[in-house]
C-alpha positions in Angstrom: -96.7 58.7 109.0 -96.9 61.7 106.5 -97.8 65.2 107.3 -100.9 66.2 105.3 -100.2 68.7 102.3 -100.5 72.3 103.2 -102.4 73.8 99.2 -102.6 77.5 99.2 -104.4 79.3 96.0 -102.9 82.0 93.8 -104.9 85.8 95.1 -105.2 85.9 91.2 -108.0 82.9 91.6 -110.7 84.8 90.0 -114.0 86.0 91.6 -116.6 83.8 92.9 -115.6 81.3 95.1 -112.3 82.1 93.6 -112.0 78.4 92.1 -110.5 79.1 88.7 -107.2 78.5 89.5 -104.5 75.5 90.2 -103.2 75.3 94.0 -99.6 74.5 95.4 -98.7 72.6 98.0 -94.5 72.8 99.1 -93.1 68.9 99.7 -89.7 68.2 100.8 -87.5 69.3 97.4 -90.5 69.2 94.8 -93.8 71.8 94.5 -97.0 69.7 94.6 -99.4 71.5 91.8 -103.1 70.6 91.9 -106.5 71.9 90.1 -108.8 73.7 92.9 -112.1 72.6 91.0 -110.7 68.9 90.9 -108.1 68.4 93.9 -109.6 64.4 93.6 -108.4 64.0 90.0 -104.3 63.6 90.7 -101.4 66.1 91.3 -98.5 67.2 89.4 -95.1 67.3 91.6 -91.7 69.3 89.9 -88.6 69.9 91.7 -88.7 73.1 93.5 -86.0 75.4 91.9 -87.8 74.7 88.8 -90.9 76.2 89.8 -89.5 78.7 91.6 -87.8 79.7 88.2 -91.4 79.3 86.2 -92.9 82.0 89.1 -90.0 84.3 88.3 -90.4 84.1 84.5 -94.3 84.3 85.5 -93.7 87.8 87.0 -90.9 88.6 84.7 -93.3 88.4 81.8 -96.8 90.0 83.2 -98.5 86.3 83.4 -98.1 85.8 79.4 -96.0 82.6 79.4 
């Protein structure tokens, strides 16, 4: 049996209903990436120290990748 992905959304998800964003979901080694306004429509998994170095660059750069 698998254990049911945990998503969380970014606090920069816009206003609103704060929808306008992707969420992420942690998996064993890999990130699980998703779109909040279509979580139906598929998911996007990368290995986790690579997305832990595209936050850093994130923050590194102000958000302007």
């Amino acid at each position: 049996m698998t254990t049911p992905d945990v998503w969380k959304k970014s606090s920069y998800s816009g206003g609103g209903e704060g929808n306008a964003c992707v969420e992420v979901a942690p998996r064993r080694a890999r990130i699980a990436i998703r779109d909040s306004k279509a979580p139906s429509h598929g998911t996007l998994t990368v290995p986790a120290p690579s997305f832990a170095a595209f936050v850093c660059a994130l923050k590194r750069s102000g958000g302007l990748l």
